[in-house]
N, CA and C of each residue as an Amber inpcrd file, in Angstrom:
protein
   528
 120.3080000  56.6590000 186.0120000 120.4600000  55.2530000 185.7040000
 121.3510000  55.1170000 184.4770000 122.3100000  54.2460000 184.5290000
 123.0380000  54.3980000 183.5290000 123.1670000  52.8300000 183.1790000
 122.9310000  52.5090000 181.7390000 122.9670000  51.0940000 180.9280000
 124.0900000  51.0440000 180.1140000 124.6310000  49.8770000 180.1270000
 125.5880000  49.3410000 178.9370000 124.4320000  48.1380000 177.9810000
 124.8040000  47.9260000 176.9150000 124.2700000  46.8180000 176.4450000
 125.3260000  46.2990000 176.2580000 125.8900000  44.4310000 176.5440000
 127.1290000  43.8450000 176.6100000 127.1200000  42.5980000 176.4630000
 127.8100000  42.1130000 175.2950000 127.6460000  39.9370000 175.7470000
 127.9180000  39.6880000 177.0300000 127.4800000  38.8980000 177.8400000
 127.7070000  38.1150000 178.5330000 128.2770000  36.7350000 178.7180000
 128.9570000  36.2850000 178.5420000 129.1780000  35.2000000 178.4430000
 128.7320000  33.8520000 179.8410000 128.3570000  32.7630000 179.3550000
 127.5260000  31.8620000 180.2040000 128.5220000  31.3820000 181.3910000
 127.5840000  31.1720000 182.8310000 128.7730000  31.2460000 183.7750000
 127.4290000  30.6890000 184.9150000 128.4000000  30.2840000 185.7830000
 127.3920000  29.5370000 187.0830000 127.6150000  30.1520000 188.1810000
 126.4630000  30.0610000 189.2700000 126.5180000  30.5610000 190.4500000
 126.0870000  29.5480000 190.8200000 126.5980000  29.8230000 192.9000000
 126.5910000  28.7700000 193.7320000 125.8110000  29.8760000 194.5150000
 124.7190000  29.6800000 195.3340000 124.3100000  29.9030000 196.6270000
 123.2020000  29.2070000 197.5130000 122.7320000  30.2750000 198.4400000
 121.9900000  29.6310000 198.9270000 120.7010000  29.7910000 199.1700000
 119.3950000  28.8370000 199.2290000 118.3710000  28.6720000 198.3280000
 116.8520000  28.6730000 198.9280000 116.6090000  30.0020000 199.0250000
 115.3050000  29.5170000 200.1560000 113.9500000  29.8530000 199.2100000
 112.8750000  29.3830000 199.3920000 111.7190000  29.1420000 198.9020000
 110.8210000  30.5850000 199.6660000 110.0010000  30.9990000 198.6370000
 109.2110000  31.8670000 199.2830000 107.7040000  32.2000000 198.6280000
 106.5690000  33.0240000 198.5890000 105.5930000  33.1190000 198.0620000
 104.9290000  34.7090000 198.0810000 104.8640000  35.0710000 196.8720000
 104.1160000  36.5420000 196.8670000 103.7030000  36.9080000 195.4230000
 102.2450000  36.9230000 195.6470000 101.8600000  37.6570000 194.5580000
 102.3660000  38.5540000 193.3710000 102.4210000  38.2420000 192.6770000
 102.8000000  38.5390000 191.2720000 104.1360000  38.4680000 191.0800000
 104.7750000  37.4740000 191.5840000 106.2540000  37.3510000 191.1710000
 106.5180000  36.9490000 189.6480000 107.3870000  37.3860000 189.1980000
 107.4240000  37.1550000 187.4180000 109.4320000  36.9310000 187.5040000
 109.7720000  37.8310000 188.0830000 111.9100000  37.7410000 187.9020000
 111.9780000  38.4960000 188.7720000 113.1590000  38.6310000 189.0950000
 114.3840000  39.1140000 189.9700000 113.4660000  41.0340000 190.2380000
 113.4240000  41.2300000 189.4660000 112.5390000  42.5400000 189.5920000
 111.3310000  42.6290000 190.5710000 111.2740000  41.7350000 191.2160000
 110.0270000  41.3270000 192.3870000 110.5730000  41.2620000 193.5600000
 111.9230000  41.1690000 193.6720000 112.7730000  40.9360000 194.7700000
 112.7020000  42.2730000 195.9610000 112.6730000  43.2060000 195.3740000
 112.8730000  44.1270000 196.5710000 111.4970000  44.0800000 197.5030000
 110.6240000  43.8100000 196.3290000 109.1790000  43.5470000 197.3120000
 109.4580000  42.8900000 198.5170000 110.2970000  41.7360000 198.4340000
 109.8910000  40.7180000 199.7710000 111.1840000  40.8800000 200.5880000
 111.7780000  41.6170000 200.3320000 113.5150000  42.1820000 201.2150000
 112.6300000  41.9480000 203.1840000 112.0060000  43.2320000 202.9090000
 111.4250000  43.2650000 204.5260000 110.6390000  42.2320000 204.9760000
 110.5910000  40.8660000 204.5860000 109.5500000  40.6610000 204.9030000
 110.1520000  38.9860000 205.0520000 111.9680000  38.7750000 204.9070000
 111.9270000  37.5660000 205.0130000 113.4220000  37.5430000 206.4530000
 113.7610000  36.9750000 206.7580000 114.6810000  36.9080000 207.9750000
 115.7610000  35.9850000 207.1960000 116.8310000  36.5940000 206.8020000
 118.0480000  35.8210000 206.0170000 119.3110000  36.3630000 206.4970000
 119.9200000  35.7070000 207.1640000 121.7390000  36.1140000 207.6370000
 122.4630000  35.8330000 206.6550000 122.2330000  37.1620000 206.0460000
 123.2290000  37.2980000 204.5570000 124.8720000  37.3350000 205.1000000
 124.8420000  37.7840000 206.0610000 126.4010000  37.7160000 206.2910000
 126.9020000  36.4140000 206.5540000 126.4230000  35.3610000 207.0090000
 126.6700000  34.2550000 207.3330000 126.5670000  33.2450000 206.4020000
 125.8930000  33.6560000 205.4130000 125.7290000  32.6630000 204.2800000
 126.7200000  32.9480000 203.0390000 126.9380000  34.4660000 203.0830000
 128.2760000  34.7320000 202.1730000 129.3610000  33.9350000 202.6610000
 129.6100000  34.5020000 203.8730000 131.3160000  34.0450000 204.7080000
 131.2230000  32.1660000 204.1670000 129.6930000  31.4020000 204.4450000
 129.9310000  30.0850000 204.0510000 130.3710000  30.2290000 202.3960000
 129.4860000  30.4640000 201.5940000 129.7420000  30.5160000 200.4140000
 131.5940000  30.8770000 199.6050000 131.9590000  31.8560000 200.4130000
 133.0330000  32.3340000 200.1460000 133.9580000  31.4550000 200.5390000
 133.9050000  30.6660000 201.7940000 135.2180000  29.8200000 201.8720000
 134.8380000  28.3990000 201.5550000 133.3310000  28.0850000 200.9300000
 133.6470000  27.0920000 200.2450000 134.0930000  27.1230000 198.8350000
 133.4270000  28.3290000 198.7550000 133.9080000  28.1250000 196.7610000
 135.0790000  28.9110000 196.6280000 135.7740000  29.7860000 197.2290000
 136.6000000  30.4510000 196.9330000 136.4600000  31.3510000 195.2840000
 135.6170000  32.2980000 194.8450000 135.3650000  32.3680000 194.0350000
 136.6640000  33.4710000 193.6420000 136.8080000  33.5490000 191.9790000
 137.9150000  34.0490000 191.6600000 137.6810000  36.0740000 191.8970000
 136.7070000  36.2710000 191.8060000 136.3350000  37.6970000 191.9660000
 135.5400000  37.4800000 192.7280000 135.0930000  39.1660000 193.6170000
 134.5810000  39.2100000 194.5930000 132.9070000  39.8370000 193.5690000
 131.6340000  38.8530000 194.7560000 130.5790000  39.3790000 194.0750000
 129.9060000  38.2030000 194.0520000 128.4410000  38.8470000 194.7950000
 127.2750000  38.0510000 194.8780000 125.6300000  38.1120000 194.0060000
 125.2230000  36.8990000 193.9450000 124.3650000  37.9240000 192.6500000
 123.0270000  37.2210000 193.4550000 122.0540000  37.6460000 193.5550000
 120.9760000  37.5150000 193.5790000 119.8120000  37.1950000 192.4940000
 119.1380000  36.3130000 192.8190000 118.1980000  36.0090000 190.9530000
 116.8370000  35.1240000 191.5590000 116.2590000  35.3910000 191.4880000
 114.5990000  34.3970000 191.1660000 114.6730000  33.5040000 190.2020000
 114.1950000  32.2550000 190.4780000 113.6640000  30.9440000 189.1510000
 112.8270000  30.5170000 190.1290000 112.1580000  29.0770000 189.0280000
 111.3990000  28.1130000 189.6490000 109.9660000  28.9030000 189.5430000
 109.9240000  30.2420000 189.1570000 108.4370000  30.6120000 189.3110000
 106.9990000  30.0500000 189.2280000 106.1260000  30.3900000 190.2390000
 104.9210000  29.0860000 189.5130000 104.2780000  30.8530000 190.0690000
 103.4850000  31.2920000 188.7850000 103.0150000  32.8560000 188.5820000
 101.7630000  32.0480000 189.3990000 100.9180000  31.0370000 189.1650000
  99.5680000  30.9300000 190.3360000 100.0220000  30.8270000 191.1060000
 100.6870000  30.4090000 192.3110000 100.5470000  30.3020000 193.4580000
 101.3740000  31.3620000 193.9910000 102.2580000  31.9970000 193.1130000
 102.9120000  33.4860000 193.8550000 104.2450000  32.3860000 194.4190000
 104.4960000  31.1910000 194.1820000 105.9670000  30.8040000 194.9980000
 107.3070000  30.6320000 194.0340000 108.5080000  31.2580000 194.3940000
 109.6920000  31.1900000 193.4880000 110.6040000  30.9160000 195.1440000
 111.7090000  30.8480000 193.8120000 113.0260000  29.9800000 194.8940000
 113.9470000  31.4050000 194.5000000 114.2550000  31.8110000 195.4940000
 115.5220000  33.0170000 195.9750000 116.8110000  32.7100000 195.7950000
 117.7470000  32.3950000 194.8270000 119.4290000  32.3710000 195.3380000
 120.0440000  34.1690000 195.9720000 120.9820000  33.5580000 196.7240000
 121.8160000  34.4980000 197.0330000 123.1500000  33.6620000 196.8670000
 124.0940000  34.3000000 196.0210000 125.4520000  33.2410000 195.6930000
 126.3860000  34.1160000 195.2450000 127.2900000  33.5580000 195.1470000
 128.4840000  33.8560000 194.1880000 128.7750000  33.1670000 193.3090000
 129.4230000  33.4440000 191.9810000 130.3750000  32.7950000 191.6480000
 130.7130000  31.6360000 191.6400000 130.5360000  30.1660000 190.4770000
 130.9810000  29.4600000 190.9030000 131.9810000  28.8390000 189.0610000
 133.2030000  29.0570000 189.7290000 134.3690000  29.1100000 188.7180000
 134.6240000  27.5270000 188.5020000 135.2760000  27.3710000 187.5690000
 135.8520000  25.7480000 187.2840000 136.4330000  25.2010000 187.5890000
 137.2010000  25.6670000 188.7180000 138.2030000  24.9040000 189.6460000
 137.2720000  24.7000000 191.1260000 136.1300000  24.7520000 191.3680000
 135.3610000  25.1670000 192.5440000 135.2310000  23.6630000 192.8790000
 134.9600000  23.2320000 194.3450000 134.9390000  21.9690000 194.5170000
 132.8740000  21.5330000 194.6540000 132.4120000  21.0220000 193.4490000
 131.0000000  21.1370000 194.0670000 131.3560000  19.7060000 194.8240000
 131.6780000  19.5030000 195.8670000 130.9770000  18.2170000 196.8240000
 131.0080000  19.0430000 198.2180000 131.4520000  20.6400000 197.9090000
 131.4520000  21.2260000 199.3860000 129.8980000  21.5730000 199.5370000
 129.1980000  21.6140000 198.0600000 127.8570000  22.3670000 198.6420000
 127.0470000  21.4330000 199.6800000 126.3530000  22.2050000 200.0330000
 125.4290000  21.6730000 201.1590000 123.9380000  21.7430000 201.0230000
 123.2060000  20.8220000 201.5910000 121.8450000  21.0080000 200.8430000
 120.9100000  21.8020000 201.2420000 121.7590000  23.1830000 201.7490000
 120.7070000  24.1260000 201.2630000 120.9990000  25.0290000 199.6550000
 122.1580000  24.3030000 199.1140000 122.9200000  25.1050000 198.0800000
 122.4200000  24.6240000 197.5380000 122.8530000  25.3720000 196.0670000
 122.2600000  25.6020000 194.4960000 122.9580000  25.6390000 193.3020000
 123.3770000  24.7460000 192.6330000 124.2020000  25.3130000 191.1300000
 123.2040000  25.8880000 190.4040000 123.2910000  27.2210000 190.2890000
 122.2460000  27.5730000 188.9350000 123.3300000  28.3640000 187.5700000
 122.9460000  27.5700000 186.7710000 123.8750000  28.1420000 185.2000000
 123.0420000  29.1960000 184.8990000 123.7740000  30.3720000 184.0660000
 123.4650000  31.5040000 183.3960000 123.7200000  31.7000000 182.2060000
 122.6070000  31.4400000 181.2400000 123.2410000  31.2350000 179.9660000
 123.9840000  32.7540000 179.4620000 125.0680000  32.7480000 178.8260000
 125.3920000  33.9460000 177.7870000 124.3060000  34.5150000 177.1320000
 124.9770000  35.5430000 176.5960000 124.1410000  36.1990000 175.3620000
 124.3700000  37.5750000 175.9090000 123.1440000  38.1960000 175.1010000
 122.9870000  39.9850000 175.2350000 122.2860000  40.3160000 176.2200000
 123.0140000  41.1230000 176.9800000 122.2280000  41.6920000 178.4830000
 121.9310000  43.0010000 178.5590000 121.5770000  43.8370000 179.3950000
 121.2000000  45.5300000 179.0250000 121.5780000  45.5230000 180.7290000
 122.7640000  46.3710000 181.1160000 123.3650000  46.3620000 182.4330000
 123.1540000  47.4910000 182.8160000 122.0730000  47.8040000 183.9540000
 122.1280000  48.7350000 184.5770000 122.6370000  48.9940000 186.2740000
 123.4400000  50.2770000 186.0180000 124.0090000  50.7730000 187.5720000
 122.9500000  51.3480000 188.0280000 122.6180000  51.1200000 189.4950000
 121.4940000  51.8280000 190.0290000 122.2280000  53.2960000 190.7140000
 121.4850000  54.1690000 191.0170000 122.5180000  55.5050000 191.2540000
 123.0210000  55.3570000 192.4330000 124.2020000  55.9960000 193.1930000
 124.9320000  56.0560000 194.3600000 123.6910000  56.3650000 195.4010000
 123.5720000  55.7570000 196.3600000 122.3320000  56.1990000 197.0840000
 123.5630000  55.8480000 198.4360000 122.4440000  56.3530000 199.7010000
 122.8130000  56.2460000 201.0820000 122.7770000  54.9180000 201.6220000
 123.0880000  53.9430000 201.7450000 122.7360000  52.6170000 202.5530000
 121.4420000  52.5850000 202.7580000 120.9450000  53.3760000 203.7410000
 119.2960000  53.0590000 203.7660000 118.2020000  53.1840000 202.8790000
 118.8340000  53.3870000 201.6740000 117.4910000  53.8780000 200.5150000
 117.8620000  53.3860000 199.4280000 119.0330000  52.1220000 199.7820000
 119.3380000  51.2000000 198.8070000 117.7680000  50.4230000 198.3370000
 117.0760000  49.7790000 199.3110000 116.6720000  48.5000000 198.8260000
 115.8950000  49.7600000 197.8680000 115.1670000  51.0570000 198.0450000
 114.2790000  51.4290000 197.6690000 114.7840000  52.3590000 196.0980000
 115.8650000  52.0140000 196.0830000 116.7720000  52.5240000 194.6990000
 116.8170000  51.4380000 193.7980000 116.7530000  50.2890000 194.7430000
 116.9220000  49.1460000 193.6300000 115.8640000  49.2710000 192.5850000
 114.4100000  49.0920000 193.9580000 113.2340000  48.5150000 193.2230000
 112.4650000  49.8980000 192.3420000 113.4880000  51.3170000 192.4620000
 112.8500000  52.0980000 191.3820000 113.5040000  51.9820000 190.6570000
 115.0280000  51.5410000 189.8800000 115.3980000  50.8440000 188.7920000
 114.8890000  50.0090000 188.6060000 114.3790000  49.4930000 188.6370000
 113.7920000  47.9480000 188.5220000 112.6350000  48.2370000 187.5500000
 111.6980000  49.2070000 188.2060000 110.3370000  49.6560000 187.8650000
 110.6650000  50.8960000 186.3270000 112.1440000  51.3760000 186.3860000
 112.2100000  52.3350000 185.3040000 112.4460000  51.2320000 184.2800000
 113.3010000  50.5840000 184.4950000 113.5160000  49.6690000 183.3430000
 112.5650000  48.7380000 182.7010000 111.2880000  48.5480000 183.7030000
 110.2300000  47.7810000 183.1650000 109.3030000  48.9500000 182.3750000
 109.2850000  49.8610000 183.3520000 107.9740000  50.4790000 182.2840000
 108.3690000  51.6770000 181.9510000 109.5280000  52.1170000 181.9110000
 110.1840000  53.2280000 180.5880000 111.0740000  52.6590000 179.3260000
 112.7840000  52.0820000 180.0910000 113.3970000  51.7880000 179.2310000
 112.7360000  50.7950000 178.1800000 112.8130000  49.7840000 178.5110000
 112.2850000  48.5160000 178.0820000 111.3910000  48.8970000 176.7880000
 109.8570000  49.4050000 177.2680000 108.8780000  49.4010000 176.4840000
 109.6380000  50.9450000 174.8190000 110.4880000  51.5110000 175.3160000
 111.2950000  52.6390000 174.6600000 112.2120000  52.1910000 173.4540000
 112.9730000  51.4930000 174.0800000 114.3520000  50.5470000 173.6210000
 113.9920000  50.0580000 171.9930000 115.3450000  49.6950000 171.3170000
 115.1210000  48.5420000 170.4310000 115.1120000  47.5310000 170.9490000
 115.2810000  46.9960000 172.4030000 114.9850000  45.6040000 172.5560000
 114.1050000  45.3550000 173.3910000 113.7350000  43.8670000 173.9110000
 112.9260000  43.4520000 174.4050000 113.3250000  42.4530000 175.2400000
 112.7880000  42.1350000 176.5530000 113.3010000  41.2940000 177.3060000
 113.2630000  40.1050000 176.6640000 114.1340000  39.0230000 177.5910000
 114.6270000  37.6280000 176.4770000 114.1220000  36.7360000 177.3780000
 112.8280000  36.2700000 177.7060000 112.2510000  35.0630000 178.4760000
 112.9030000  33.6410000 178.7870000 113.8950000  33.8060000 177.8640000
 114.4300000  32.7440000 177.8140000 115.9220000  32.1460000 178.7730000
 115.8670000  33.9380000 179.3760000 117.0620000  33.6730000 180.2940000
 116.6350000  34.1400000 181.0890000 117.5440000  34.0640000 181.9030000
 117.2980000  34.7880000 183.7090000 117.8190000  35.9110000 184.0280000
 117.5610000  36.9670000 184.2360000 118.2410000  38.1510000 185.0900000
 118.8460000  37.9240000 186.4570000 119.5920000  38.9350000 186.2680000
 120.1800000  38.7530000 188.5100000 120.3590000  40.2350000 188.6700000
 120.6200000  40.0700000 189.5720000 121.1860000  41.3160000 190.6070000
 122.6780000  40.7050000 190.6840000 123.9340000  41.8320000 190.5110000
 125.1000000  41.7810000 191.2680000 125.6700000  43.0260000 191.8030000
 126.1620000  42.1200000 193.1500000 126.8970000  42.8540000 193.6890000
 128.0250000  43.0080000 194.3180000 128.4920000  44.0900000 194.1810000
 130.2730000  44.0210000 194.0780000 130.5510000  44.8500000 194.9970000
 131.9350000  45.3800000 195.1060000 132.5250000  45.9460000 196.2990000
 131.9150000  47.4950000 196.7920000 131.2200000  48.0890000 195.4140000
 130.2070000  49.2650000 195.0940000 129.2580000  49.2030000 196.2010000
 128.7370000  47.8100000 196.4520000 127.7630000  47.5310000 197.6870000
 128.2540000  47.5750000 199.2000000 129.3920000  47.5190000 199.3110000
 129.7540000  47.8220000 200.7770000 129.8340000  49.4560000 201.2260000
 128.9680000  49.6730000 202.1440000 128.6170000  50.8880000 202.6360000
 130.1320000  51.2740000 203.2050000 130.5390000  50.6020000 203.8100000
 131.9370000  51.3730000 205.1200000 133.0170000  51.3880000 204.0170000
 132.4400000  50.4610000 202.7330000 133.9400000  51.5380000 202.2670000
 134.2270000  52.7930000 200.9440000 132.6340000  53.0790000 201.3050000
 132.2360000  53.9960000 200.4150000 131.4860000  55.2100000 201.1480000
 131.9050000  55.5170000 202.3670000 131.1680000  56.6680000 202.9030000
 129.6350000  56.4220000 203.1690000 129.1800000  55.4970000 203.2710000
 127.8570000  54.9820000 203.5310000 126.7960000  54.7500000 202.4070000
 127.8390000  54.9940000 200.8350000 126.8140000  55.1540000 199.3500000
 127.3810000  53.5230000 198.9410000 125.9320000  53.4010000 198.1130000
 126.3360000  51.8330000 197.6000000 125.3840000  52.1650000 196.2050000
 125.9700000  51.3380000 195.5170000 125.2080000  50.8920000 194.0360000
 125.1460000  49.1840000 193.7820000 124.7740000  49.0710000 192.6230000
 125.0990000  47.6790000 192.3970000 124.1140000  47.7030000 190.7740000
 124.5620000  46.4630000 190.4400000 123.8990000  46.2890000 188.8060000
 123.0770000  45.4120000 188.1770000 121.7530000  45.6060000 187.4790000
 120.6490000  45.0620000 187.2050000 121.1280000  44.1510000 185.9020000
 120.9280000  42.9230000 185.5480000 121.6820000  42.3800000 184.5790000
 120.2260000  41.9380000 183.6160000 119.7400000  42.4850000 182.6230000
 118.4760000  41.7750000 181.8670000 118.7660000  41.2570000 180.5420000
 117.9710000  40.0570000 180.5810000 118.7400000  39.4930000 179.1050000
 117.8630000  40.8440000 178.4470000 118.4950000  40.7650000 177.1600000
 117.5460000  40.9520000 176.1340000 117.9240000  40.5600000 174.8210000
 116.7760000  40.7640000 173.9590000 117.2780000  40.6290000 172.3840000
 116.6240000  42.0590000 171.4490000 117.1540000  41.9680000 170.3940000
 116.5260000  43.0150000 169.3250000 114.9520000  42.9870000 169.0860000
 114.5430000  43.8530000 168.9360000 113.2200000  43.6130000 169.3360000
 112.5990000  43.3450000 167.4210000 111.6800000  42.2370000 167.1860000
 111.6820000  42.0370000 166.1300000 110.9160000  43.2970000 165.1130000
């Protein structure tokens, strides 16, 4: 697993927005839990996303909000990119503007894995960074922002010999 710590600077995503429910959801780090377990035509919702927003780089990010920790229900984006020349009257109402504030993030690459042992590479980065790095670190997660998942051209299997990665984005701050 390999981390940068890096400003980020604040930036918006557009996608698209489905509602779901599972026990102990807290952030984006809960996500691989419910991968198998929901029916989403990711390919079809990129291709929309992509030729409505035309985003300036290629790359979709994935992120949890809206959490309500009793009842186990959060809202899912899957999006890209949404730049300042983007037209929002194309979204549609299953879409989403969600802003990402700036600041200090702790960026981790998950390792080159095979396509099929992606989702299960994610969610053991996920789990190192909660209960090794993290609790290790000088910093501490930043509640105050949101994490995502992105993913970039690293994630396409056919054009990487069937290996994909992609990168864990967590706020953080100095730990007091």
């Amino acid at each position: 697993m390999e981390v940068q710590i890096k400003e980020i600077r604040a930036f918006s995503v557009v996608g698209v927005v489905s509602r779901h429910s599972l026990a102990n959801v807290k952030r984006s780090a809960d996500i691989p839990a419910f991968w198998s377990t929901i029916s989403m035509d990711y390919g079809k919702h990129l291709s929309r996303l992509y030729d409505a927003f035309e985003p300036a780089s290629h790359g979709e990010y994935g992120l949890c909000f809206d959490v309500d920790e009793i009842t186990g229900e959060f809202s899912y984006l899957l999006g890209v990119a949404f730049d300042d020349k983007a037209d929002e009257t194309r979204m549609e109402p299953d879409m989403r503007k969600v802003a990402i504030p700036g600041g200090l993030y702790a960026v981790f690459t998950t390792p080159k894995v095979q396509d099929e042992l992606y989702p299960q590479s994610i969610a053991d980065t996920w789990a190192e960074i909660l209960t090794q790095w993290l609790p290790e670190s000088p910093y501490e997660y930043d509640e105050a922002r949101l994490d995502f998942e992105k993913y970039d051209e690293r994630d396409h299997a056919w054009l990487h010999d069937n290996m994909v990665q992609m990168d864990i984005c967590v706020p953080v701050r100095k730990r007091a």
